[in-house]
N, C-alpha and C positions, 0 to 999 in steps of 0.2 A: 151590498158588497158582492153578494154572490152572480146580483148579474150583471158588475161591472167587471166581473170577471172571465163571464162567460164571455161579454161584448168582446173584451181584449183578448180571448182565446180566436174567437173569429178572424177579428183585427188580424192578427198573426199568421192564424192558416192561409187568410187573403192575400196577405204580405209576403208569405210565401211562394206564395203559387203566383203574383207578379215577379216575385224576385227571380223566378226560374223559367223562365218561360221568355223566351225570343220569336220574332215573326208575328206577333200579335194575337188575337183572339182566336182565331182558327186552328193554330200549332194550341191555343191554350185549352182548347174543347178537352182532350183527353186529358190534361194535368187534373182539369178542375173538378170532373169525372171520377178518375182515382181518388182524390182525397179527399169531395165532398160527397161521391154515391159510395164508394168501396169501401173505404178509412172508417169515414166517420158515420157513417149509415145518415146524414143529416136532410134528402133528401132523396126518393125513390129512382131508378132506372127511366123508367114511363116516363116521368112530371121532369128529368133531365133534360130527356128530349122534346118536351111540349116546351121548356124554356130554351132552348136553341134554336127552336123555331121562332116566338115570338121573340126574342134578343134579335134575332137577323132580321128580323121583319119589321122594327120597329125602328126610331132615327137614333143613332149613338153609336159608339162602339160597341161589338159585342162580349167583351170581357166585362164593359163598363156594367151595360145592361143586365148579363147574368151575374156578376154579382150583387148589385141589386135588391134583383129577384131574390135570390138565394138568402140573402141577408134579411130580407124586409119577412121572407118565410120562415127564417129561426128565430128572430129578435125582433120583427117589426121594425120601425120605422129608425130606433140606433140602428139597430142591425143593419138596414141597410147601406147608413151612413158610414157604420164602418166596416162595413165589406165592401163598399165602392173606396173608400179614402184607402185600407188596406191593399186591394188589388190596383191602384192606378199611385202611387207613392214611390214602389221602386222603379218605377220607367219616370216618373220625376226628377228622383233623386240623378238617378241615372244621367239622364239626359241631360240634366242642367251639369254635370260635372264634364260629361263629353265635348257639350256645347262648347262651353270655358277654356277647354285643352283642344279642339277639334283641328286647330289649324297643325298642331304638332302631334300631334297622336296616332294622324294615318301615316307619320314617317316611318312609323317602327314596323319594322317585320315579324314583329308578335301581334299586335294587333290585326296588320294584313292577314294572319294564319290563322288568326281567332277567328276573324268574320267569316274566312273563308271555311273553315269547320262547321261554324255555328249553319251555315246556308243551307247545306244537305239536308240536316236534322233538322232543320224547319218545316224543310218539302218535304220529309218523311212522317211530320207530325201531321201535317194538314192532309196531304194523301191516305194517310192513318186512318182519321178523323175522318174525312167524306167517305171511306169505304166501311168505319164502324156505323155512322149516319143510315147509309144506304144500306145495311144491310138489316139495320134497324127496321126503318122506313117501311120497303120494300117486301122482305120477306121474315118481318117481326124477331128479330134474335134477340135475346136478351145476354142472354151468356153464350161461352161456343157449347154447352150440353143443352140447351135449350130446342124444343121442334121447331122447324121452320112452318112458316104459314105465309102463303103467296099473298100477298094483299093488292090486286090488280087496281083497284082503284089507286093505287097509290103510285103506281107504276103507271096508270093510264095519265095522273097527271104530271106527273115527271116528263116523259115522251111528250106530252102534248107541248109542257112550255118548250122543252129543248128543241122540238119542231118550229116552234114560231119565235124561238130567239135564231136560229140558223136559217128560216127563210128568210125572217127580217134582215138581218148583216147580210146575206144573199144580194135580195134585190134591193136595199137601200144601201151597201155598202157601210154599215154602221149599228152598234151594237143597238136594241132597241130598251129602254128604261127599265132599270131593276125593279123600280116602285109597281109599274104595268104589271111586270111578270109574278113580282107576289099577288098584286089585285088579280089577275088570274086564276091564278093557283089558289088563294084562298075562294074565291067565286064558284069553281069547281068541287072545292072538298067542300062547300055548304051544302052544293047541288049529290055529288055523289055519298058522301057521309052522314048527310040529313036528310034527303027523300027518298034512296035507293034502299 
């Protein structure tokens, strides 16, 4: 009983944190942050960001993926199931109700006002997010009282992919493969984080 309780405590905070959250996985990095690294101490700072990185790097959504992770790390393999079913239910629910109504829905000028509100606070989540990321990354923050420490190699491969996805679109006219630019990037951090 007591860990069909806990499951459903999960279930809920996942439920949660899909229920609020618009613009997808990237505006969702910082919700999911506050109430599974800060709230609920359920996982570490560190092991956050090692799971944002392998959520993006791997095939799926990445809300899907880090909850997941997150779930299959507090509960195992329920856990997982209900913190992927709990965080992908209310863009379900959601969606299937819009879909139904969609043809009459964008007539209204509350709705026009709503999406147009909700769109800033997207971009301010994900620009949030990639500037908490990177400062992570880059020059290791934890918290804002925390000391900074330059982490060049981390920044040398940053530069290097952003160098060769901007020659590439340069001289082919075209983005070049997300997949490539992680196999890169992971190729680099073997080489500089394991032999240097």
């Amino acid at each position: 009983m007591k860990k069909l309780k806990e499951l459903f405590h999960l279930f809920l905070t996942m439920f949660k944190i899909g229920l609020v959250t618009f613009g997808g996985g990237y505006a969702m990095i910082a919700i999911i942050e506050r109430e599974l690294v800060e709230k609920k101490g359920w996982i570490e700072h560190e092991e956050y960001m090692d799971v944002i990185a392998i959520a993006e790097s791997t095939p799926g959504p990445l809300a899907i993926n880090t909850a997941t992770y997150i779930g299959y790390k507090i509960k195992g393999v329920l856990g997982s199931v209900f913190a992927t079913l709990g965080v992908v239910l209310p863009s379900f629910i959601i969606i299937f109700i819009i879909a139904s109504l969609v043809k009459g829905l964008l007539k209204f000028a509350g709705v026009k006002a709503f999406l147009n509100g909700v769109r800033p606070v997207v971009v301010g989540l994900i620009i949030g997010t990639g500037i908490v990321l990177a400062l992570t990354v880059i020059l290791s923050y934890k918290t804002i009282n925390s000391q900074a420490y330059f982490d060049w190699k981390a920044l040398l491969i940053f530069a290097t992919v952003a160098c060769i996805h901007f020659v590439f679109k340069k001289k082919k006219k075209k983005a070049i493969s997300p997949i490539l630019l992680i196999a890169i990037s992971a190729i680099m951090g073997m080489i500089l984080y394991g032999l240097l």
